[in-house]
ZADO-1210 file (C-alpha; in nm, 4 decimals, padded with zeros to 6 digits):
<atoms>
<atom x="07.3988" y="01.8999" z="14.9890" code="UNK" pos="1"/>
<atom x="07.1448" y="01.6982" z="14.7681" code="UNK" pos="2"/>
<atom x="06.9334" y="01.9928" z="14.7844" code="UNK" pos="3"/>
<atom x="07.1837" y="02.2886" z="14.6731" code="UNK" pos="4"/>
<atom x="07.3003" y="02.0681" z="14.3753" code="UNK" pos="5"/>
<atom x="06.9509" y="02.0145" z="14.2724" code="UNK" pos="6"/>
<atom x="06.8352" y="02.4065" z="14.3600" code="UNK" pos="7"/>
<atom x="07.1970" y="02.5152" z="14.1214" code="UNK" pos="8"/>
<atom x="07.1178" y="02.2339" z="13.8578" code="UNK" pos="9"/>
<atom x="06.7317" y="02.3599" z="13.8096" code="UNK" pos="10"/>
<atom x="06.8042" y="02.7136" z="13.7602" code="UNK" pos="11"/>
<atom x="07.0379" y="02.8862" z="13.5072" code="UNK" pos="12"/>
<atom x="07.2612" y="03.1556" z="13.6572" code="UNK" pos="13"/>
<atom x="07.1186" y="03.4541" z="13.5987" code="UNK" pos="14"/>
<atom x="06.7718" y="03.3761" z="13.7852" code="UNK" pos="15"/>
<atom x="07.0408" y="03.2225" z="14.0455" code="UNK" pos="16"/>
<atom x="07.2205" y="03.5962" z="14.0978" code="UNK" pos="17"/>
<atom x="07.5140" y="03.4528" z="14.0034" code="UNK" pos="18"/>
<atom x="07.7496" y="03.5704" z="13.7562" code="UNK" pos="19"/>
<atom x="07.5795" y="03.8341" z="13.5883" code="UNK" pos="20"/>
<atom x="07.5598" y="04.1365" z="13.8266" code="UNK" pos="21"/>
<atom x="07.8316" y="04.3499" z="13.8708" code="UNK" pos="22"/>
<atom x="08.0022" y="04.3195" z="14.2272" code="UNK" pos="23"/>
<atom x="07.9827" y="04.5998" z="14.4571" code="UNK" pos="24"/>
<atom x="08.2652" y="04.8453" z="14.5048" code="UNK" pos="25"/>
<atom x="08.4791" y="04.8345" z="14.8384" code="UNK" pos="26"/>
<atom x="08.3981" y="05.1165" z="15.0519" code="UNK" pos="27"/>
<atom x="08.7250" y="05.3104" z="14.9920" code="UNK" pos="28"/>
<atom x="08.6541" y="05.3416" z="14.6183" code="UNK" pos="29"/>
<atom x="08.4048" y="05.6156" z="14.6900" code="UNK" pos="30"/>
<atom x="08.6434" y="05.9226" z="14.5281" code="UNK" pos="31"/>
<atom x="08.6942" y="05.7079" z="14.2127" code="UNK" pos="32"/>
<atom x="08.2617" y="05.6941" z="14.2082" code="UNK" pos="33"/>
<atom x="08.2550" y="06.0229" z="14.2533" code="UNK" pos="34"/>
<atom x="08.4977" y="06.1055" z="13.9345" code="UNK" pos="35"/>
<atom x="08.3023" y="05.8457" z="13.7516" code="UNK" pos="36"/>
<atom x="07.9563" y="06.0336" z="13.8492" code="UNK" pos="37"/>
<atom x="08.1317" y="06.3913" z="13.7453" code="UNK" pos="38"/>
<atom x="08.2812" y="06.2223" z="13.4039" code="UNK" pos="39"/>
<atom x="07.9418" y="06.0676" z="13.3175" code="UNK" pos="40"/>
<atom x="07.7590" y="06.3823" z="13.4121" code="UNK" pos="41"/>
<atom x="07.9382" y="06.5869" z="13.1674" code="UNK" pos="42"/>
<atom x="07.9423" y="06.2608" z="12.9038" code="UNK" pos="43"/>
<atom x="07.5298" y="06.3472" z="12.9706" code="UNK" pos="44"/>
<atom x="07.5382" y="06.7112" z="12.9193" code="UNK" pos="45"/>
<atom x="07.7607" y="06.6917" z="12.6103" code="UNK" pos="46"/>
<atom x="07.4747" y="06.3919" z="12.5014" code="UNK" pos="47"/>
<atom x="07.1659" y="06.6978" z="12.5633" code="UNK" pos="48"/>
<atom x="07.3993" y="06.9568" z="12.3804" code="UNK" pos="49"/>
<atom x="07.3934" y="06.6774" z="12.0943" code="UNK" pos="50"/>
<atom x="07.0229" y="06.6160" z="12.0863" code="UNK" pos="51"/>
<atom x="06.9683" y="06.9867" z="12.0511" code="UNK" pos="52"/>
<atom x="07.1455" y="07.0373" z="11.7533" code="UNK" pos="53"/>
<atom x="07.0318" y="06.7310" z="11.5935" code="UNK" pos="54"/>
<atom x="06.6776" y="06.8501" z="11.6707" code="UNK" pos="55"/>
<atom x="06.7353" y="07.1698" z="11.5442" code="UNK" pos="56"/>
<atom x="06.8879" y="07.0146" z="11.2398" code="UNK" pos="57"/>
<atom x="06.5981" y="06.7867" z="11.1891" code="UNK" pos="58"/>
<atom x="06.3580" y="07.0991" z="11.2138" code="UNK" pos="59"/>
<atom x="06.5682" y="07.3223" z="10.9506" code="UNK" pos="60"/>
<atom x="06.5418" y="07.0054" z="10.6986" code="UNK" pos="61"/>
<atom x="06.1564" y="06.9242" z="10.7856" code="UNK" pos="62"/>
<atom x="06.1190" y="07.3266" z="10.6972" code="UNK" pos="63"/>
<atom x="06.3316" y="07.2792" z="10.3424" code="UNK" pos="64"/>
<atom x="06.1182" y="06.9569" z="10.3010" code="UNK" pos="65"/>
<atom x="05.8359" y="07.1689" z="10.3395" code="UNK" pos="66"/>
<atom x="05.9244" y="07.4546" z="10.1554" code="UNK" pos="67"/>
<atom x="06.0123" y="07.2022" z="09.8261" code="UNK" pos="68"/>
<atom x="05.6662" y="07.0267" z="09.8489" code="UNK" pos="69"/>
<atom x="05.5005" y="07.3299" z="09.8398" code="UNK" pos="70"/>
<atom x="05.7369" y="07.4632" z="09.5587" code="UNK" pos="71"/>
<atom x="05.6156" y="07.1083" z="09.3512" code="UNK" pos="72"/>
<atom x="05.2862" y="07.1704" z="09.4404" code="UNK" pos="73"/>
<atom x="05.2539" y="07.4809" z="09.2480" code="UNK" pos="74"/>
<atom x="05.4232" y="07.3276" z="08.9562" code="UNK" pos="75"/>
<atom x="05.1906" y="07.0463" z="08.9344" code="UNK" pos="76"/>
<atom x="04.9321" y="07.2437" z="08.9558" code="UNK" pos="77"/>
<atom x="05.0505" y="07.5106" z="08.7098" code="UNK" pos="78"/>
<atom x="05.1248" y="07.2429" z="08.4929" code="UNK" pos="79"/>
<atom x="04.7579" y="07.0765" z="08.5217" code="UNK" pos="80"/>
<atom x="04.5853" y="07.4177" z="08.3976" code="UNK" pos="81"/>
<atom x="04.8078" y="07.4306" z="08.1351" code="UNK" pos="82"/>
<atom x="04.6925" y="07.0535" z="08.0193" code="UNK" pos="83"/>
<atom x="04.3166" y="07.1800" z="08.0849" code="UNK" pos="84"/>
<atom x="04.4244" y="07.4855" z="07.8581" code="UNK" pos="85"/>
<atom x="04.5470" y="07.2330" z="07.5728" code="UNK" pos="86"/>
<atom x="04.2918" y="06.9693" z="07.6178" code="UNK" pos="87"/>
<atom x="04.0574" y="07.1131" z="07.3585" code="UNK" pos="88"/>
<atom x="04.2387" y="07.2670" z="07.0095" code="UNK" pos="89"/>
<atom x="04.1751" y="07.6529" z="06.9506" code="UNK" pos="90"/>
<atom x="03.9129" y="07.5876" z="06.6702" code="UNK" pos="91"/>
<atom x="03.6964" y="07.3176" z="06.8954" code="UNK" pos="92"/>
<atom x="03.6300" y="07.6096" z="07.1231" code="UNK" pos="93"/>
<atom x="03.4833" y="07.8684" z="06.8133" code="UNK" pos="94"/>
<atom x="03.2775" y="07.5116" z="06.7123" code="UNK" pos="95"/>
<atom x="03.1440" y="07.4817" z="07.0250" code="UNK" pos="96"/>
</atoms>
């Protein structure tokens, strides 16, 4: 007895097995696993039907987020030639 009481005292119960896992199901609850495994297997398809259209959804917006740096792009750099045009007044450029 000494030795159980020291063996439960020395380790918490979870390395112990005790307390923490779930207890097995009685043999006679197999049609109620069954239901379980049919409900969760359409809980996972409707999860893979989700993850494609968020997917697809992230793709559309990466393309937009493309499609609008590209846009600013063209600005900026429509706007920079413009600046090199206007860097040096009309008359500088007859001077020389």
């Amino acid at each position: 007895m000494g030795q159980w009481r020291r063996f439960a005292s020395s380790r918490p119960l979870s390395k112990a097995g005790l307390g923490t896992e779930t207890h097995a199901r009685p043999v006679h609850d197999r049609g109620s696993l069954t239901a379980e495994r049919t409900t969760l297997a359409g809980r996972e398809a409707a999860l893979v039907a989700d993850l494609a259209a968020e997917q697809a959804r992230a793709a559309q917006e990466a393309d937009k987020a493309g499609k609008a740096i590209a846009a600013f792009t063209t600005l900026a750099e429509s706007f920079d030639a413009l600046a090199a045009a206007r860097s040096r007044p009309w008359w500088r450029r007859l001077v020389g």
